[in-house]
C-alpha positions in Angstrom: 10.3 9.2 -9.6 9.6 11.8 -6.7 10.1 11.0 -3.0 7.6 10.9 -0.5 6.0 14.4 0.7 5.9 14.7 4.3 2.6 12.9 6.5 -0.2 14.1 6.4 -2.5 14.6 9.6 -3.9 10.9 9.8 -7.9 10.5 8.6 -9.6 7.8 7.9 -10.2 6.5 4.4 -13.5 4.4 3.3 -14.0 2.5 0.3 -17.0 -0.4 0.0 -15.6 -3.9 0.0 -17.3 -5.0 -2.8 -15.6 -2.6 -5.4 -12.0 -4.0 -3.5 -13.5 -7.5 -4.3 -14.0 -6.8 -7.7 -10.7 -4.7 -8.9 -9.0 -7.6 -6.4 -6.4 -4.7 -6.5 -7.6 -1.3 -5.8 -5.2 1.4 -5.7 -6.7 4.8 -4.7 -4.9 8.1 -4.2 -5.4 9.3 -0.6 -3.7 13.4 0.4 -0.5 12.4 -2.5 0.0 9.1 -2.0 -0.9 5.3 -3.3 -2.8 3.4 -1.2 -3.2 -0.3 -2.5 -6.2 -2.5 -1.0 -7.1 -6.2 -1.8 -8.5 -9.0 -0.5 -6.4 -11.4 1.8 -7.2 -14.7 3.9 -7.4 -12.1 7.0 -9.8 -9.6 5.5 -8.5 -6.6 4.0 -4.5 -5.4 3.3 -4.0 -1.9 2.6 -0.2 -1.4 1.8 1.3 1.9 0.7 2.8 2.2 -2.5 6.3 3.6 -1.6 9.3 2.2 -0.8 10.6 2.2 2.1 14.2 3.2 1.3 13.4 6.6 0.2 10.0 6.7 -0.4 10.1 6.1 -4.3 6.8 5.0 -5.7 6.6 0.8 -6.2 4.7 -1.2 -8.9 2.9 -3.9 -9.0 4.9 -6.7 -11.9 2.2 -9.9 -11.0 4.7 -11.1 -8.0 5.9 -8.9 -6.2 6.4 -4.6 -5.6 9.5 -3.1 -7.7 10.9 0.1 -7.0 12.6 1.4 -10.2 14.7 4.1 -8.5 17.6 1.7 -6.9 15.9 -1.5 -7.4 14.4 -2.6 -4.3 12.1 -5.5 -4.6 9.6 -7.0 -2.1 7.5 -9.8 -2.2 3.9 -9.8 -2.5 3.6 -10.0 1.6 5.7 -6.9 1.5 9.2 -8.1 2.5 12.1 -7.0 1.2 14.3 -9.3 -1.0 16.3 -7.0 -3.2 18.4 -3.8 -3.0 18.6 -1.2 -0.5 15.6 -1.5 1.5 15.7 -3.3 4.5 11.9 -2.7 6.1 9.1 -4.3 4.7 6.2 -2.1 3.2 4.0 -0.2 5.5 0.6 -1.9 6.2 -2.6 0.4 7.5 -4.6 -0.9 10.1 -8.2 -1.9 7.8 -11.8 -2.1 9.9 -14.8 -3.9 8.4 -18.0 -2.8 9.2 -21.2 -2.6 6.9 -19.5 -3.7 3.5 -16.9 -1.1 3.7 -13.6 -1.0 4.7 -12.0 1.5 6.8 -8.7 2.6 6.0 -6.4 4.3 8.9 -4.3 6.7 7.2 -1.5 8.4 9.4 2.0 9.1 9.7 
């Protein structure tokens, strides 16, 4: 597994609602990296798929995000509950307007 490259400038990413409805977990790839978006009781959570140890990739298991590269676990919420990583996963401000969803993607 590769680290994180560094941040790219921050643009805005836009995907329609509907097709995040449908795949209930939508993981596009946005400049290099994972960007995971699904529904939620508050609208729409966009989480990035790296840990945030040392910015290993993380998985999906059907509970919660596993890092394979020193075990880190967080729960589906994003906290961390096993290994190194002590901060939760980063979450990317989402606005709704129109039936799409727009992403903010920054460092």
């Amino acid at each position: 597994m590769a680290c994180a490259p560094p941040d790219p400038p921050a643009t805005e990413l836009d995907v329609s609602i509907a097709e995040i409805v449908r795949a209930q977990r939508l993981v596009v790839a946005h400049r290099g990296r994972k960007i995971e978006l699904r529904p939620d009781a508050d609208g729409i959570r966009a989480t990035v798929l790296l840990c945030t140890h040392q910015g290993c990739a993380i998985q999906w298991d059907g509970d919660g995000y596993a890092c394979v590269c020193h075990g880190g676990y967080f729960t589906a919420a994003g906290e961390p509950v096993r290994g190194p990583p002590k901060r939760p996963l980063r979450r990317l401000a989402v606005r709704t307007e129109a039936g799409r969803a727009y992403v903010h993607v920054g460092p």
